[in-house]
PADO-453870 format. One record per atom (N, C-alpha, C): residue number from 1; atom name; residue in one letter; x, y, z. Coordinates in steps of 0.02 Angstrom, whole numbers. Layout:
N
@resi=NUM name=CA resn=a X=X Y=Y Z=Z;
...
end
This chain:
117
@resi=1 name=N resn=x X=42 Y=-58 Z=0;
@resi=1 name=CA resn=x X=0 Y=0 Z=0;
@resi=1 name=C resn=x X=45 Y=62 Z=0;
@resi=2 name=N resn=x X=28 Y=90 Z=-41;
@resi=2 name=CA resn=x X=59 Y=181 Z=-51;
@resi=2 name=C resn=x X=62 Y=201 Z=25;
@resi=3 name=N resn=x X=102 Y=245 Z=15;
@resi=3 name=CA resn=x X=116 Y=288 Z=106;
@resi=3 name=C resn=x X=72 Y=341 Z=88;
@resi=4 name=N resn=x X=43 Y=370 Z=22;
@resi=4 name=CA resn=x X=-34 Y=416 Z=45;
@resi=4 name=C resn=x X=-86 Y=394 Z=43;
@resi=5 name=N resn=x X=-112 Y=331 Z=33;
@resi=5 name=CA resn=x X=-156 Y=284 Z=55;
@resi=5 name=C resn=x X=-191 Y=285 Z=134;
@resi=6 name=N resn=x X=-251 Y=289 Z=134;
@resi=6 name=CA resn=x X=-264 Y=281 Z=213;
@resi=6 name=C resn=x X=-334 Y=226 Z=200;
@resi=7 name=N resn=x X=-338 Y=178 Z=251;
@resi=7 name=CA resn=x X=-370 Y=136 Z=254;
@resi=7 name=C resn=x X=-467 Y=152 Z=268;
@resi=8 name=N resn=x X=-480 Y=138 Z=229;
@resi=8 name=CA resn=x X=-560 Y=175 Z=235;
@resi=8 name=C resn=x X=-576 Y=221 Z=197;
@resi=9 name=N resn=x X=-526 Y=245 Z=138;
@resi=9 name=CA resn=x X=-547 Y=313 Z=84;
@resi=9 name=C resn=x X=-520 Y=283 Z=38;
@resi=10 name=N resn=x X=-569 Y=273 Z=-21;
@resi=10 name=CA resn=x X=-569 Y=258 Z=-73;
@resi=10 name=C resn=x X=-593 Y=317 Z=-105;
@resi=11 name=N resn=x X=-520 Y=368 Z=-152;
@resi=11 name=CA resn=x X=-534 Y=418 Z=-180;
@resi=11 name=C resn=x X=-575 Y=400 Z=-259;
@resi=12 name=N resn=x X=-577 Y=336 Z=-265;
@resi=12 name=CA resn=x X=-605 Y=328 Z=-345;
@resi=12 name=C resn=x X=-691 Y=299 Z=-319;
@resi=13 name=N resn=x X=-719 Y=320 Z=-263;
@resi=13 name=CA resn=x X=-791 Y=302 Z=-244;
@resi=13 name=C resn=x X=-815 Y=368 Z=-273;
@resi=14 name=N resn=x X=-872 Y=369 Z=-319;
@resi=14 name=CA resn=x X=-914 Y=412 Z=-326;
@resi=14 name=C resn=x X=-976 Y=435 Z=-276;
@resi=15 name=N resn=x X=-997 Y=492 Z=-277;
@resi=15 name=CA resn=x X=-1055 Y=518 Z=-219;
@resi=15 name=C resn=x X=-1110 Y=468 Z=-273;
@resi=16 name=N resn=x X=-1143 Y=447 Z=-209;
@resi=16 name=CA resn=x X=-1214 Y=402 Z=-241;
@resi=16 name=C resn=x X=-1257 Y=466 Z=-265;
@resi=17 name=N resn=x X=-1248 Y=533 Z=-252;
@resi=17 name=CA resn=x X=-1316 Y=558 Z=-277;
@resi=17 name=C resn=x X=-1294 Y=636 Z=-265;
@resi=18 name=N resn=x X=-1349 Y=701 Z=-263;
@resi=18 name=CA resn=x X=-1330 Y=748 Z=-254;
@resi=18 name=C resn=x X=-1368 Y=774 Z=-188;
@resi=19 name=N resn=x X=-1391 Y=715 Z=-174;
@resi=19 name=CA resn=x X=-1426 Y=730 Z=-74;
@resi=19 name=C resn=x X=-1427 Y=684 Z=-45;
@resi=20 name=N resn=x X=-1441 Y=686 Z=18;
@resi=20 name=CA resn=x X=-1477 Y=636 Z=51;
@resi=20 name=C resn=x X=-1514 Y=570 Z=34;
@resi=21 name=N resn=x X=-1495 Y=523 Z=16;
@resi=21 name=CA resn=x X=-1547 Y=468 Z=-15;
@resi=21 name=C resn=x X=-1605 Y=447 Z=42;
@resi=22 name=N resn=x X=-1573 Y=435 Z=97;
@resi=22 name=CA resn=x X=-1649 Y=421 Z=131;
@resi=22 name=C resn=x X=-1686 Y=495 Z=170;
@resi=23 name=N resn=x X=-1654 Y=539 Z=163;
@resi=23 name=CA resn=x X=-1696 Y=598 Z=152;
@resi=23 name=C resn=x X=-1760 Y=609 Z=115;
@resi=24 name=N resn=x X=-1707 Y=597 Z=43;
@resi=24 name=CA resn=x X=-1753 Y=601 Z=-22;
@resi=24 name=C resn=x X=-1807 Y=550 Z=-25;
@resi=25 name=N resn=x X=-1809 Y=487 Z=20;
@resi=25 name=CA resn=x X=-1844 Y=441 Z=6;
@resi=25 name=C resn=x X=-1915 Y=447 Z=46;
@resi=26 name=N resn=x X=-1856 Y=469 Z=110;
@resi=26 name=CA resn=x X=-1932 Y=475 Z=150;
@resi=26 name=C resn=x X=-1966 Y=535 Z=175;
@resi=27 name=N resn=x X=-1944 Y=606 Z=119;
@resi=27 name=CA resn=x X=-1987 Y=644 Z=117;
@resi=27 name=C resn=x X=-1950 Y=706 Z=182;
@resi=28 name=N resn=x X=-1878 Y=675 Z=206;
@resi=28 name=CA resn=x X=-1846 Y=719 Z=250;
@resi=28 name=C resn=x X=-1805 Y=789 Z=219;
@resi=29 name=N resn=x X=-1782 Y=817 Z=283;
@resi=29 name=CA resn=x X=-1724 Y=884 Z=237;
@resi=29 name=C resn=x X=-1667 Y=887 Z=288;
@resi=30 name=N resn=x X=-1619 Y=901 Z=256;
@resi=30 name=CA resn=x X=-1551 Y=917 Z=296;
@resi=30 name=C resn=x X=-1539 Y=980 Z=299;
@resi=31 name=N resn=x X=-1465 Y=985 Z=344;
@resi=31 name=CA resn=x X=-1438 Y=1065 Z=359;
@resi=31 name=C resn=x X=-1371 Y=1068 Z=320;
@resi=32 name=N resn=x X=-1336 Y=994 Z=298;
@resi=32 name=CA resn=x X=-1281 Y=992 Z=280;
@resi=32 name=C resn=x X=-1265 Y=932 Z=241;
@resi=33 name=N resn=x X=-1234 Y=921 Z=207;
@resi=33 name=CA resn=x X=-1208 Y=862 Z=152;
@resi=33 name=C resn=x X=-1158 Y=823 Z=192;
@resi=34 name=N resn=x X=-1143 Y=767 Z=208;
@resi=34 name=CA resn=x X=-1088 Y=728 Z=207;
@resi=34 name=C resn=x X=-1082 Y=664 Z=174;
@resi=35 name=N resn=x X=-1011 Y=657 Z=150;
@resi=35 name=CA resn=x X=-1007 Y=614 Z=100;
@resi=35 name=C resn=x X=-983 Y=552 Z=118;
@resi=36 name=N resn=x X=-985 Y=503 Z=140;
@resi=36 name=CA resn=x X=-941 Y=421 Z=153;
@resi=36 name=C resn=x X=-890 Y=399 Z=107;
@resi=37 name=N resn=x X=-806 Y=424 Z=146;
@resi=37 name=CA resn=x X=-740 Y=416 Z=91;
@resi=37 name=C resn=x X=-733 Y=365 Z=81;
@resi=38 name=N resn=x X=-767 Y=307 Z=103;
@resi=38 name=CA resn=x X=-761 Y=235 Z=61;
@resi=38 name=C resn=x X=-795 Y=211 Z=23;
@resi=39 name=N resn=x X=-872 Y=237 Z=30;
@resi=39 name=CA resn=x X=-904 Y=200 Z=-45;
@resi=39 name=C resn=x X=-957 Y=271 Z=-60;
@resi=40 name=N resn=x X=-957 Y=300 Z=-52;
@resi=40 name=CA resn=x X=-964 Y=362 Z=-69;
@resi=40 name=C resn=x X=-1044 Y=400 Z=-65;
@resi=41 name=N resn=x X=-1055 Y=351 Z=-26;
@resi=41 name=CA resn=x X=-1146 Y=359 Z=25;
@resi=41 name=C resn=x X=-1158 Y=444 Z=37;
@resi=42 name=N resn=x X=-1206 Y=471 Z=10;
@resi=42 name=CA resn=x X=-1213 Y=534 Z=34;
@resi=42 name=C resn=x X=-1262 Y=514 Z=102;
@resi=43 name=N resn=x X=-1248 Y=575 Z=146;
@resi=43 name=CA resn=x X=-1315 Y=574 Z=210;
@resi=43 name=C resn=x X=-1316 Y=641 Z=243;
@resi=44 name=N resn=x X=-1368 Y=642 Z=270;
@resi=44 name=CA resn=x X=-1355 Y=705 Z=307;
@resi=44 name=C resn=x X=-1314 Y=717 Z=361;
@resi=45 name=N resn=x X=-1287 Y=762 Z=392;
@resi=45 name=CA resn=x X=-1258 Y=779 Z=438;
@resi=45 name=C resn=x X=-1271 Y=782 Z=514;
@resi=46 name=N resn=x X=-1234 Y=778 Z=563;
@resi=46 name=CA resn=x X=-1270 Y=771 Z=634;
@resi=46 name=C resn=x X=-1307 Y=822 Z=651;
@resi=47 name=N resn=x X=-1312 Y=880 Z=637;
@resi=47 name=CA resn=x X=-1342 Y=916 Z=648;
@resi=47 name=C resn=x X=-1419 Y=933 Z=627;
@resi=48 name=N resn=x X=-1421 Y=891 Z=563;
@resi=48 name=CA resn=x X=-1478 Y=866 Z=535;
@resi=48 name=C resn=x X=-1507 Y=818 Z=572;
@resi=49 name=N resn=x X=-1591 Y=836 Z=554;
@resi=49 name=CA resn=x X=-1644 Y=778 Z=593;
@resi=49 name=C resn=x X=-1644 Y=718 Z=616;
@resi=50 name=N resn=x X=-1599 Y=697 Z=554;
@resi=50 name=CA resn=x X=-1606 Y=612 Z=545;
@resi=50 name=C resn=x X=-1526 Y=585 Z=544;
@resi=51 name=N resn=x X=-1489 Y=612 Z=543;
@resi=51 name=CA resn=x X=-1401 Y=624 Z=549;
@resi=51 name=C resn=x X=-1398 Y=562 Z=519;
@resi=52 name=N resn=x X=-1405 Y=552 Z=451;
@resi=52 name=CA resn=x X=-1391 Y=477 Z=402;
@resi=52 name=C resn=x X=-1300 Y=473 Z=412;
@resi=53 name=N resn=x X=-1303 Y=503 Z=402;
@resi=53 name=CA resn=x X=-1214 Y=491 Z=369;
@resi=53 name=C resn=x X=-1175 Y=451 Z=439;
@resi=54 name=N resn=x X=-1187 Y=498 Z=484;
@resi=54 name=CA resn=x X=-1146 Y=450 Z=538;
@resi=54 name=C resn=x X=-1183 Y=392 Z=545;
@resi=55 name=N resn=x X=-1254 Y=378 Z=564;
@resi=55 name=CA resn=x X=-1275 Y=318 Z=543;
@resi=55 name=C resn=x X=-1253 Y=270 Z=510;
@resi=56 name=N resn=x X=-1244 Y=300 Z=417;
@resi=56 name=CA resn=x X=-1214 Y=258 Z=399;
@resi=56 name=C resn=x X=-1154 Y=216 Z=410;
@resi=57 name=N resn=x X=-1097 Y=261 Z=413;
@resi=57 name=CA resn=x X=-1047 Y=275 Z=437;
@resi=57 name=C resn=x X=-1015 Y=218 Z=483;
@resi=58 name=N resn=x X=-1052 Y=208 Z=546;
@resi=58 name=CA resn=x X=-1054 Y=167 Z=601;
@resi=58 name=C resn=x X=-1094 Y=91 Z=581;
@resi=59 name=N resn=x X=-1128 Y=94 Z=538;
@resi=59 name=CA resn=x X=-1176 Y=27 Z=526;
@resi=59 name=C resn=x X=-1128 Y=-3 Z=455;
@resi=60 name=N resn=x X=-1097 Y=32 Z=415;
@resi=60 name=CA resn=x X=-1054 Y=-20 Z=375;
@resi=60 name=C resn=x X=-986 Y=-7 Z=390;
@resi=61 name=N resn=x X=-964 Y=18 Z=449;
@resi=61 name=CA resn=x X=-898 Y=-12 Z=472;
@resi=61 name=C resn=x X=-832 Y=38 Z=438;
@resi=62 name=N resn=x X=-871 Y=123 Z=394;
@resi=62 name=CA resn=x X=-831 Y=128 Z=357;
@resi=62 name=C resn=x X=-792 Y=227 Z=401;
@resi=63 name=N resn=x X=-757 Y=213 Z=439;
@resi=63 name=CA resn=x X=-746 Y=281 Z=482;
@resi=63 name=C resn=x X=-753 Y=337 Z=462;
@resi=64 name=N resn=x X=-714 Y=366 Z=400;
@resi=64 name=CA resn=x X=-692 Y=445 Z=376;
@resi=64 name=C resn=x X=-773 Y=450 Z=337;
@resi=65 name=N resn=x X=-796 Y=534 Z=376;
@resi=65 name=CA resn=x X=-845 Y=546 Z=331;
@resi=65 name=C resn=x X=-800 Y=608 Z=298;
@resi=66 name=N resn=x X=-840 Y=625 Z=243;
@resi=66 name=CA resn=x X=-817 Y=693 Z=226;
@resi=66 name=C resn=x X=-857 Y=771 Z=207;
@resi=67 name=N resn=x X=-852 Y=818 Z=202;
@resi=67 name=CA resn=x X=-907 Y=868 Z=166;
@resi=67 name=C resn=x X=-920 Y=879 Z=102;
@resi=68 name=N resn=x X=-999 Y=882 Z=84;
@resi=68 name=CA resn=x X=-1022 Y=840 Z=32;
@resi=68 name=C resn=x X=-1028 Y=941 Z=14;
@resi=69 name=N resn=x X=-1024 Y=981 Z=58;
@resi=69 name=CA resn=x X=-1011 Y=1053 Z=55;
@resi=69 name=C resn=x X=-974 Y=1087 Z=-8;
@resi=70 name=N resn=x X=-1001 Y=1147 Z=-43;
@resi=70 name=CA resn=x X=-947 Y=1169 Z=-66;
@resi=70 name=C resn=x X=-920 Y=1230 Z=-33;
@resi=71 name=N resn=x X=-831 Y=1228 Z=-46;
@resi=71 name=CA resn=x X=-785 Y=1261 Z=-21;
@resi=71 name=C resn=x X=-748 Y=1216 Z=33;
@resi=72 name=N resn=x X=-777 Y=1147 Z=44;
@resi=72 name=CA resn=x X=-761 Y=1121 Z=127;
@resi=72 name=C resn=x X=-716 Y=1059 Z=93;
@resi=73 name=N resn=x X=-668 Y=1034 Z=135;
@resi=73 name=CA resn=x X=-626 Y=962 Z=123;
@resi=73 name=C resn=x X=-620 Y=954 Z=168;
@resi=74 name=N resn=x X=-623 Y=940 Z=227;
@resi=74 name=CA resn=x X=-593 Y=911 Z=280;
@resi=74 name=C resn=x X=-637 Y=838 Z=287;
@resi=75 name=N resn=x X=-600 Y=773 Z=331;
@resi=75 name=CA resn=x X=-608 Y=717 Z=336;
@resi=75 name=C resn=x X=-613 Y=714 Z=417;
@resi=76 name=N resn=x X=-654 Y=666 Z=424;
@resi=76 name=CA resn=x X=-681 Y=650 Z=507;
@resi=76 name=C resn=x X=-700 Y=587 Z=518;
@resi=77 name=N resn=x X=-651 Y=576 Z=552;
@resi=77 name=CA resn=x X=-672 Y=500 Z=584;
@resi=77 name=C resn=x X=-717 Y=489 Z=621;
@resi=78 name=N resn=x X=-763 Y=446 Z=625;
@resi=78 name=CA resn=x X=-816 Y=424 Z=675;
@resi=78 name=C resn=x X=-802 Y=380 Z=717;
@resi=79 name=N resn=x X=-754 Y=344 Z=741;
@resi=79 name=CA resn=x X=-704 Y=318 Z=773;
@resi=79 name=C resn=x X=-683 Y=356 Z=818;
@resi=80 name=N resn=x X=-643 Y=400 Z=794;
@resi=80 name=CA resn=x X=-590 Y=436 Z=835;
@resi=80 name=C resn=x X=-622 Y=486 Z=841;
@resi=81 name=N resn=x X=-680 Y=528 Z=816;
@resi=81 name=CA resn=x X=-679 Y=593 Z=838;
@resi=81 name=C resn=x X=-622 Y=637 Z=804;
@resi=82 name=N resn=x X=-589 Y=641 Z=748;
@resi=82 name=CA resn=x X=-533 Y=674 Z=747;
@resi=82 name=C resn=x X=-560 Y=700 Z=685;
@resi=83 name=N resn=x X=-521 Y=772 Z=662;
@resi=83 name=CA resn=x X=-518 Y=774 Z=588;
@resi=83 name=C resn=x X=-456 Y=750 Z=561;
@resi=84 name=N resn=x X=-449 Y=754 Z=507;
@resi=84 name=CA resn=x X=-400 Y=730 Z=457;
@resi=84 name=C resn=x X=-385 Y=762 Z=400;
@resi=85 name=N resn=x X=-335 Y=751 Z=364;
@resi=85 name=CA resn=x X=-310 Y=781 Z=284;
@resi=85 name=C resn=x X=-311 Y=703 Z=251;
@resi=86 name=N resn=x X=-348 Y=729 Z=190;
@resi=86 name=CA resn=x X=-351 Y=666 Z=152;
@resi=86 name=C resn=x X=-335 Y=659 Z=75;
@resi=87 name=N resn=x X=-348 Y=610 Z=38;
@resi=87 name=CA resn=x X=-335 Y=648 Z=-39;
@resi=87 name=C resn=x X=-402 Y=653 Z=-76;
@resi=88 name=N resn=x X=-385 Y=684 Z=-129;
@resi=88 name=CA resn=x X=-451 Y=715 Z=-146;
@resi=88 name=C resn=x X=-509 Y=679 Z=-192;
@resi=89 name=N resn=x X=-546 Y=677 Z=-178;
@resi=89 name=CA resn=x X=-592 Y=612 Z=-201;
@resi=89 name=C resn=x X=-622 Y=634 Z=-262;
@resi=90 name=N resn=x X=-671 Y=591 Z=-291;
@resi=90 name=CA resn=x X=-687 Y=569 Z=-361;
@resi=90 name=C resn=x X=-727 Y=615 Z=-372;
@resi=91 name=N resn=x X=-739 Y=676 Z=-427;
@resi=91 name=CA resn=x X=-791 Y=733 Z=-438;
@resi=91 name=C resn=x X=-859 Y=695 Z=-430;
@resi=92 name=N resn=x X=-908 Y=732 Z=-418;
@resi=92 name=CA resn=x X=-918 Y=796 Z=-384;
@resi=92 name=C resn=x X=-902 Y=776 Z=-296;
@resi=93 name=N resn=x X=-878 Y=858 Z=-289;
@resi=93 name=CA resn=x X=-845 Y=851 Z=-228;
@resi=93 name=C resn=x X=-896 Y=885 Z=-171;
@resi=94 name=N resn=x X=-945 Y=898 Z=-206;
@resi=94 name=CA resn=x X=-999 Y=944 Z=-171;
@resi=94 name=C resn=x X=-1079 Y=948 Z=-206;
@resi=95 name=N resn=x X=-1119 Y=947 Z=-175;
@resi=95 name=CA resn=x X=-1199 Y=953 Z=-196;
@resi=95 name=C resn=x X=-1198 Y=1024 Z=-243;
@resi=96 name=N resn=x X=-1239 Y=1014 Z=-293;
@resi=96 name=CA resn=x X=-1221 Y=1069 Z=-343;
@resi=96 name=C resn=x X=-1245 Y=1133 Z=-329;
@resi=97 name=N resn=x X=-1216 Y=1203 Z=-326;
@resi=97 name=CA resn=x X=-1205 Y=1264 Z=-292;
@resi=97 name=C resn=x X=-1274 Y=1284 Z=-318;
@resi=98 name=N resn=x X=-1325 Y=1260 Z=-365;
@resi=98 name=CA resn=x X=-1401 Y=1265 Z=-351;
@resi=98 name=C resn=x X=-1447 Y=1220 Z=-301;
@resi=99 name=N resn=x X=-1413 Y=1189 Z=-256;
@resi=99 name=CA resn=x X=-1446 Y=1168 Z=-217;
@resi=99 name=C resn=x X=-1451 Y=1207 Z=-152;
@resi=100 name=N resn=x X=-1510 Y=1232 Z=-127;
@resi=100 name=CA resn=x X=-1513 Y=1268 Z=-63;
@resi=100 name=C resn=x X=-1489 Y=1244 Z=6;
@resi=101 name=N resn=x X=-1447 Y=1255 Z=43;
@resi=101 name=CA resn=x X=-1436 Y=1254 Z=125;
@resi=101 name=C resn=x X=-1472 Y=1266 Z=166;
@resi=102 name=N resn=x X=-1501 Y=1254 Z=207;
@resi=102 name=CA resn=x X=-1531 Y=1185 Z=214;
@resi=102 name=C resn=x X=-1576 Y=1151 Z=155;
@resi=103 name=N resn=x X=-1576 Y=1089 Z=123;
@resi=103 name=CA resn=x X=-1625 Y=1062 Z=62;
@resi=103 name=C resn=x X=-1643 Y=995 Z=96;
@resi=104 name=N resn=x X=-1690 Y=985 Z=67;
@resi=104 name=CA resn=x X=-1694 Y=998 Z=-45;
@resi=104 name=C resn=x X=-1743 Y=1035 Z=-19;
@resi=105 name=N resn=x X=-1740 Y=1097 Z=-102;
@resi=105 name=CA resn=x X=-1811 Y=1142 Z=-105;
@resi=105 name=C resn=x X=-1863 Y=1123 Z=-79;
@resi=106 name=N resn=x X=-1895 Y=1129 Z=-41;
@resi=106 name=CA resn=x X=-1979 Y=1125 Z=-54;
@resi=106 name=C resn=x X=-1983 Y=1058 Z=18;
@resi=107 name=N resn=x X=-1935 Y=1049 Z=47;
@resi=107 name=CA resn=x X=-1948 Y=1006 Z=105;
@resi=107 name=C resn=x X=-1910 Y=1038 Z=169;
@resi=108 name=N resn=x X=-1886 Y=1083 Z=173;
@resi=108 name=CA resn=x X=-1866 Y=1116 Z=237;
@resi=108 name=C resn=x X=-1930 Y=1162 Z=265;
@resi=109 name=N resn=x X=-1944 Y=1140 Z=331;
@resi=109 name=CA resn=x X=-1983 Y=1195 Z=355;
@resi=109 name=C resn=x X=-1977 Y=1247 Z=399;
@resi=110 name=N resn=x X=-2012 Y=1294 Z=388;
@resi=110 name=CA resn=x X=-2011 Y=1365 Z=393;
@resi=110 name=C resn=x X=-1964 Y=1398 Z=450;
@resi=111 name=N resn=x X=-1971 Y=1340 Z=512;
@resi=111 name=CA resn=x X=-1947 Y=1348 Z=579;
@resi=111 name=C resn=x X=-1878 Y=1298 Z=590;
@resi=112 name=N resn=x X=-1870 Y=1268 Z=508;
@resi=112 name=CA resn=x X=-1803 Y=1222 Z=519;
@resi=112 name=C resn=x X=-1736 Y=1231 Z=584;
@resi=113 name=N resn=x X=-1715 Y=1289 Z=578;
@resi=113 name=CA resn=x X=-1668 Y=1304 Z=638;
@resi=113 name=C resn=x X=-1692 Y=1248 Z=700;
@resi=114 name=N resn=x X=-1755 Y=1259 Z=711;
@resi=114 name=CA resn=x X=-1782 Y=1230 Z=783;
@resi=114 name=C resn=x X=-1770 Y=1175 Z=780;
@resi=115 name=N resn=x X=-1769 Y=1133 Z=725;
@resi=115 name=CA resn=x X=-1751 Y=1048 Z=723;
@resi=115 name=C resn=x X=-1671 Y=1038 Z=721;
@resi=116 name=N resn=x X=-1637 Y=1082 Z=712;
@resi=116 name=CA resn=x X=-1568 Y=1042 Z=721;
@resi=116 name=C resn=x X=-1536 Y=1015 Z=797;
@resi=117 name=N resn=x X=-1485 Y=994 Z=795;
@resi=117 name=CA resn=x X=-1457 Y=942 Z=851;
@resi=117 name=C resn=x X=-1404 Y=996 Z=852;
end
C-alpha cells in the first residue's frame, strides 16, 4: 500500500447522488451534506434531523466521513472523533451550488433552525 493511502478512503468512490438518499426517500431535509470516503454514501449531517451519514458510517464499518459542502474538504473520523487531511476524491466534490442550504427545495420547514441537534 502507497504511504498516501489511508485505510477507509477510497478516492475513486463516486457520491451516490446529489442529497440525502434516505432523506429524499422518506420525504426528510437536511442542514448539511456529508459524504462516506469509502463508498461514497451521501447522508445528512449530525446536525440534521435524521443524521444519516454517521449512521451510515457506524452501521457499514466505514470511519472517515467527509463534506459533501462546497468550499469544505476536511475528513472526520467516526471512530476517533478526529479530523483529518485526506486525498481528494472522485468529482463531484460537493452538492451542486443550485442546491439550497438547508434542502432539498420544497422540504425544509419554515422553523427548520428549531429541528437541528
Amino acid at each position: 500500500m502507497a504511504a498516501h493511502q489511508i485505510p477507509g478512503i477510497d478516492p475513486t468512490a463516486a457520491p451516490s447522488g446529489d442529497g440525502c438518499a434516505e432523506c429524499l426517500a422518506g420525504g426528510g431535509w437536511w442542514f448539511h451534506l456529508r459524504r462516506c470516503a469509502a463508498c461514497g454514501n451521501i447522508g445528512c449531517c449530525d446536525s440534521s434531523p435524521a443524521q444519516h451519514a454517521t449512521r451510515h458510517a457506524k452501521a457499514a464499518g466505514h470511519p472517515f466521513l467527509t463534506s459533501f459542502e462546497p468550499g469544505e474538504s476536511w475528513y472526520w473520523n467516526v471512530e476517533t472523533e478526529e479530523y483529518y487531511e485526506g486525498p481528494d476524491l472522485a468529482p463531484p466534490t460537493a452538492h451542486p451550488a443550485s442546491q439550497p442550504t438547508p434542502g432539498p427545495e420544497g422540504s425544509v420547514p419554515a422553523d427548520w433552525e428549531q429541528h437541528l441537534h
